[in-house]
C-alpha positions as CSV (number, residue, x, y, z in Angstrom):
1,X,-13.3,1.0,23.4
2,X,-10.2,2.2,21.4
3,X,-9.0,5.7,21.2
4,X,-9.8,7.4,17.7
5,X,-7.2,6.7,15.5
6,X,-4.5,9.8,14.8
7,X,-5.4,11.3,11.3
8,X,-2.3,12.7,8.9
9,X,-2.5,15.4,6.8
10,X,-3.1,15.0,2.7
11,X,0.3,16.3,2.1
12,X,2.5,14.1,4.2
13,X,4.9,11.8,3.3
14,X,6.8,8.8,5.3
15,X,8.8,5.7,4.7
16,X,8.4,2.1,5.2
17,X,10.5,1.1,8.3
18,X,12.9,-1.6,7.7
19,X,15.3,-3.2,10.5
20,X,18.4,-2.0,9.3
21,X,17.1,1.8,9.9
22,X,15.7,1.1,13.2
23,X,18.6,2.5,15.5
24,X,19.1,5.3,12.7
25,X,15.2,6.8,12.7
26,X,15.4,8.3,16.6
27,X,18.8,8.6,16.3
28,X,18.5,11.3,13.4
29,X,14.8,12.3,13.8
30,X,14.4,13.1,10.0
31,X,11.7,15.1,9.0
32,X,9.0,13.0,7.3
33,X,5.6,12.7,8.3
34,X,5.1,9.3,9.3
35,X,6.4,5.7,9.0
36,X,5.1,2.2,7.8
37,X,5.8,-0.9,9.2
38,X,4.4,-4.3,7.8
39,X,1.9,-5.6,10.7
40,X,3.0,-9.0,10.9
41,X,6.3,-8.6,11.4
42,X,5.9,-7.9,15.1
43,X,3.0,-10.0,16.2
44,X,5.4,-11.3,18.6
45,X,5.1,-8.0,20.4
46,X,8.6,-8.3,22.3
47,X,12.1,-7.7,21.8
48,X,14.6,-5.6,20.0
49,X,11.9,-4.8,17.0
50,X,8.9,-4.3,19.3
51,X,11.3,-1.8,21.0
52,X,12.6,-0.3,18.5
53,X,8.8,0.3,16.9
54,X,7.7,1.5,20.2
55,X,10.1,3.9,19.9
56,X,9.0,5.3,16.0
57,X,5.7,5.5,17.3
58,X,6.6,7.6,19.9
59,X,8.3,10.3,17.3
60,X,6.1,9.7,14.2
61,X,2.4,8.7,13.0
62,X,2.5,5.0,12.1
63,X,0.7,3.0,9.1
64,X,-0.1,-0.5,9.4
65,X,0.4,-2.2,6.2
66,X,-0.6,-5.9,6.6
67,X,0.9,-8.9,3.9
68,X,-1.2,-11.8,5.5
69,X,-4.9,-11.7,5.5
70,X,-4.9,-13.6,1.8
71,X,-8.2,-11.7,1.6
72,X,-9.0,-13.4,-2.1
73,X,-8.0,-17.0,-0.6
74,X,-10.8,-19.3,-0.3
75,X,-9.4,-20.7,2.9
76,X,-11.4,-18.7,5.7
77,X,-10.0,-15.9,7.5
78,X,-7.8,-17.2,10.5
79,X,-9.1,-15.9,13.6
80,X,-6.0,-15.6,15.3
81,X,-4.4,-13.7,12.9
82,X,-7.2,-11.0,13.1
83,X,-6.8,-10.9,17.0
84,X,-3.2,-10.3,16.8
85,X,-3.6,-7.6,14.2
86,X,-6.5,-6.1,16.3
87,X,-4.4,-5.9,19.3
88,X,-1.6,-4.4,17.4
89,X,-4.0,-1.6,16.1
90,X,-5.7,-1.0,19.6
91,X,-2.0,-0.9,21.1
92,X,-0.8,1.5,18.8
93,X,-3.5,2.9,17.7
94,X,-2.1,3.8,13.6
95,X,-3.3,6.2,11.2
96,X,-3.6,3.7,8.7
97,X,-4.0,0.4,8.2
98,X,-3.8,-1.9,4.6
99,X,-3.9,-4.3,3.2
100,X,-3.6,-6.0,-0.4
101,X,-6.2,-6.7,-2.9
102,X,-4.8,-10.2,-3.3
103,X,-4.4,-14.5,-2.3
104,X,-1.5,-16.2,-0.7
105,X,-3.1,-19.4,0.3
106,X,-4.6,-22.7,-0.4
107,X,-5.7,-25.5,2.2
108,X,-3.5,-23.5,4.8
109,X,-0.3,-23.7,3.0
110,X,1.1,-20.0,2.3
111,X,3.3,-18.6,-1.1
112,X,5.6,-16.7,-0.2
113,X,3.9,-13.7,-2.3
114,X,1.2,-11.7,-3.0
115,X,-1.0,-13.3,-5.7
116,X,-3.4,-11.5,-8.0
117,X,-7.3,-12.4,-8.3
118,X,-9.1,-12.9,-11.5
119,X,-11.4,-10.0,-12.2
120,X,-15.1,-12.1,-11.9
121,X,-17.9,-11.4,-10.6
122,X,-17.8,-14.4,-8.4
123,X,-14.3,-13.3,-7.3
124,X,-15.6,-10.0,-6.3
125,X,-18.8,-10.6,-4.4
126,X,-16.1,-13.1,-2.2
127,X,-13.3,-10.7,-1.3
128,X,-16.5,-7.8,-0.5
129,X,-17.4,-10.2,2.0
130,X,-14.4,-10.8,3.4
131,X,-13.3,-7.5,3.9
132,X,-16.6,-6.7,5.6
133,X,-15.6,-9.4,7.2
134,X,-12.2,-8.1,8.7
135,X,-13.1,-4.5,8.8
136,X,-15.8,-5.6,11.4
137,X,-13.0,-8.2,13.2
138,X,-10.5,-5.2,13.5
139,X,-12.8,-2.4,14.5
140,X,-11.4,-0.2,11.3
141,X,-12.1,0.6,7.8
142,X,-8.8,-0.9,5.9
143,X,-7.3,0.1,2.7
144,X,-6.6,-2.3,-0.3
145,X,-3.7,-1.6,-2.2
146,X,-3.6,-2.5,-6.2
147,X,-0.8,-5.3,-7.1
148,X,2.2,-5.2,-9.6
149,X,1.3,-8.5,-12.0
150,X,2.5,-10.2,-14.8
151,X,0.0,-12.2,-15.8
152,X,-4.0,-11.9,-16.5
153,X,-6.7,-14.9,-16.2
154,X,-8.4,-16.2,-19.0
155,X,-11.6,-16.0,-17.0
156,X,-11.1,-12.0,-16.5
157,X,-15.1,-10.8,-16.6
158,X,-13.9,-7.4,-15.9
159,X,-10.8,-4.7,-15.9
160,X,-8.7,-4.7,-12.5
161,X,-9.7,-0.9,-12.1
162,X,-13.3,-1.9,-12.1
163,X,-12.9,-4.1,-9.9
164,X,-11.6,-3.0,-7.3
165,X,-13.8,-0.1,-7.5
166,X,-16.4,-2.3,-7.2
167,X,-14.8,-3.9,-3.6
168,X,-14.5,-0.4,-2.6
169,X,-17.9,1.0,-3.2
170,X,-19.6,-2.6,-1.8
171,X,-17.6,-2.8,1.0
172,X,-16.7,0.9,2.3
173,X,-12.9,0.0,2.3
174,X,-10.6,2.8,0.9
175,X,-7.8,2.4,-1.4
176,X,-4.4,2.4,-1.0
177,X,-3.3,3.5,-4.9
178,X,0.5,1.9,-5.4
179,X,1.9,4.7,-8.3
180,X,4.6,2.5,-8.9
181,X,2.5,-1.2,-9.1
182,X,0.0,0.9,-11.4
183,X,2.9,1.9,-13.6
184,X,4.2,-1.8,-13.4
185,X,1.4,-3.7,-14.5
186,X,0.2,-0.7,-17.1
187,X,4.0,-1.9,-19.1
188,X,3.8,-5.5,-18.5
189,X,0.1,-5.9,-19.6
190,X,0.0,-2.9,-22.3
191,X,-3.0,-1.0,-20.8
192,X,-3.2,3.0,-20.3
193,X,-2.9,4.3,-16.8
194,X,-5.4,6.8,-17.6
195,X,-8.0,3.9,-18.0
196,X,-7.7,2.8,-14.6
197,X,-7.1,6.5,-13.1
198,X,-10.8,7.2,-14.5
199,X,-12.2,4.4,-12.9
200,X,-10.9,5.0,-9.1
201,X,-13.4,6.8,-6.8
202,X,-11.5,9.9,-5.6
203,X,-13.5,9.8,-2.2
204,X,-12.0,6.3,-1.7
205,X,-8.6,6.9,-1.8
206,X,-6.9,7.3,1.2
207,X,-3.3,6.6,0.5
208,X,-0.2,6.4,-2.4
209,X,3.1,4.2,-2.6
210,X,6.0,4.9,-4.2
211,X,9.0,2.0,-4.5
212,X,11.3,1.2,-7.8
213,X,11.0,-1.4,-10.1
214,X,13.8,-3.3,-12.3
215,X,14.0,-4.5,-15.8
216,X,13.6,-8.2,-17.2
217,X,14.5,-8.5,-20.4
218,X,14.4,-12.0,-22.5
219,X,16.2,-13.2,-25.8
220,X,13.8,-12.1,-28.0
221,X,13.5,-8.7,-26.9
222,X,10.4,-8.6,-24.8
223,X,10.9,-7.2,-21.4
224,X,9.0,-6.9,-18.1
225,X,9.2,-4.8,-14.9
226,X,9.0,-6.1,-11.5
227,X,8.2,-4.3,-8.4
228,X,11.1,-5.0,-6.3
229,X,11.5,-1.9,-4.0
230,X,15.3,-2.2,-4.9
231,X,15.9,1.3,-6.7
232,X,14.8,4.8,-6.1
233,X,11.6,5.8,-7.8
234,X,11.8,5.7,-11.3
235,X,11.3,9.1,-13.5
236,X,8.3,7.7,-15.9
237,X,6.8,6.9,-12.0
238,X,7.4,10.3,-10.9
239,X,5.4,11.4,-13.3
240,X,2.6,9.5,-13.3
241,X,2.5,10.4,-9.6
242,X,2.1,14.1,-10.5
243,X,-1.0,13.0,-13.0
244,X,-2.0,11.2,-10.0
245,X,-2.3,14.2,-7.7
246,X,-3.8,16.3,-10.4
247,X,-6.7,14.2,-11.0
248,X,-7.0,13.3,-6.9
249,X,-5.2,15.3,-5.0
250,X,-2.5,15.1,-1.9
251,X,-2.9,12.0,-0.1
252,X,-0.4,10.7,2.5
253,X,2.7,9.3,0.6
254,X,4.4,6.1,1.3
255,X,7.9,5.1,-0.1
256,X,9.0,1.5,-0.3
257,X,12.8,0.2,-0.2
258,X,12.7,-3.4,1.0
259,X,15.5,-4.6,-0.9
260,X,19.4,-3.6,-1.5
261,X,18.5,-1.0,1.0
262,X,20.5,2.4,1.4
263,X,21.1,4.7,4.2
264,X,18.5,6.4,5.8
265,X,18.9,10.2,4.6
266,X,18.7,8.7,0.8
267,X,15.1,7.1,1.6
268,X,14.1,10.3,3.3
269,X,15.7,12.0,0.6
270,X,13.0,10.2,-1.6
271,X,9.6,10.9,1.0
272,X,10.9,14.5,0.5
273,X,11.0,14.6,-2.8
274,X,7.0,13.6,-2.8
275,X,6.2,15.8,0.0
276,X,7.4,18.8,-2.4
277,X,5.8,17.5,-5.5
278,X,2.6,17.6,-3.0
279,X,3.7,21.4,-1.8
280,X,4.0,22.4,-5.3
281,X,0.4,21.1,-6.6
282,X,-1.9,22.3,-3.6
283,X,0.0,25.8,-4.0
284,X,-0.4,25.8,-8.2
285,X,-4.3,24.1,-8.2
286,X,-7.2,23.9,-6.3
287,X,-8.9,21.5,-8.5
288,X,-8.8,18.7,-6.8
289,X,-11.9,16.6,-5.1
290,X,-11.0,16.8,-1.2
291,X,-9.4,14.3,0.6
């Protein structure tokens, strides 16, 4: 049987683990509380990125944030892609592990992104299964992260925050609440944040991400944000983080920068910045349900 998995405290926060830091981490040994690293990218289990994660496991928690169950896909769950994730969780036995309330395939061929679901009831009795489904395959309750969009269905029977309250309270899984793809897809699709806030079962939610987003604008004035992880954190997100962890609390706090990456100190500089913001509630409140 596996060991029981490491738990972090509410009021961490870490960074997501890209290649070009992965000499810099134990060479500087910053002070965050844990790092992120997405699953897939070393199912191979050998080489110069197995060692160098070997060696951030060795000085920091780890999160395992997965980009390749397609757990909305109709195709069925691939077997061998749930052993190699299993092994990689027994192995290095994470604090967390998530995944993204989301599709990516059809008849085995993959996009290259994370797709959103339409909000029916048919939709959500299928991902509730599936997620049993993994959950029981990997030995582990996972978390389900909301997605940045830009478009809704037609066939929408529901709001997003209802359903994927819904998946969580049918299925057990937590939530992994993405500030920044919340603020995203708020802009883009003119609801209030608040709305979904209310709907989100504190007890479920087990984790936050942070990340930048950039502007699109078109020739007639509209614009749109996308979630690129290109930028630092934006202000308006920052804020709705603090809203955030007055209605829920600290939770362990991730922050994404896959893209036009800087040096390491600046994304630590940012995991810091949400590690205070954490500080500074649990010392002013007490309000908050528990984590």
């Amino acid at each position: 049987m596996p060991a029981v998995p490491p738990s972090l405290p509410p009021d961490c926060a870490g960074i997501g683990l890209r290649a070009e830091h992965h000499a810099a981490l134990p060479a500087l040994r910053p002070d965050i509380g844990f790092v992120e690293v997405h699953a897939e990218n070393y199912f191979g289990r050998g080489g110069a990125p197995w060692h160098w994660l070997r060696q951030a496991r060795a000085l920091y928690p780890l999160s395992l944030h997965g980009v390749g169950l397609s757990l909305g896909s109709a195709d069925p769950l691939r077997p061998e892609h749930l052993r190699r994730l299993r092994e990689l969780i027994d192995d290095l036995q994470p604090a967390l592990v998530s995944e993204h309330l989301s599709w990516s395939s059809v008849d085995g061929r993959f996009a290259n992104d994370l797709l959103p679901l339409p909000c029916t009831r048919e939709a959500l009795a299928h991902v509730v299964a599936r997620v049993q489904q993994a959950q029981e395959a990997l030995g582990r309750t996972i978390l389900l992260e909301n997605l940045s969009s830009y478009l809704r269905f037609d066939a929408d029977e529901m709001p997003e925050w209802a359903f994927i309250a819904e998946v969580a309270r049918r299925s057990g899984c937590g939530v992994l609440l993405d500030v920044n793809n919340l603020y995203v897809s708020a802009h883009n699709h003119g609801f209030n944040c608040a709305d979904y806030l209310d709907a989100l079962p504190c007890a479920s939610i087990a984790q936050y991400h942070l990340a930048g987003f950039t502007h699109r604008r078109f020739d007639d004035g509209s614009e749109i944000l996308i979630d690129t992880h290109s930028r630092h954190v934006a202000e308006p997100v920052w804020a709705l983080y603090a809203e955030v962890l007055r209605r829920f609390g600290p939770r362990p706090t991730l922050v994404e920068w896959d893209a036009d990456l800087p040096p390491l100190p600046t994304l630590v500089a940012e995991a810091q910045h949400a590690a205070a913001l954490m500080r500074r509630h649990t010392a002013e409140t007490a309000d908050a349900c528990p984590a």
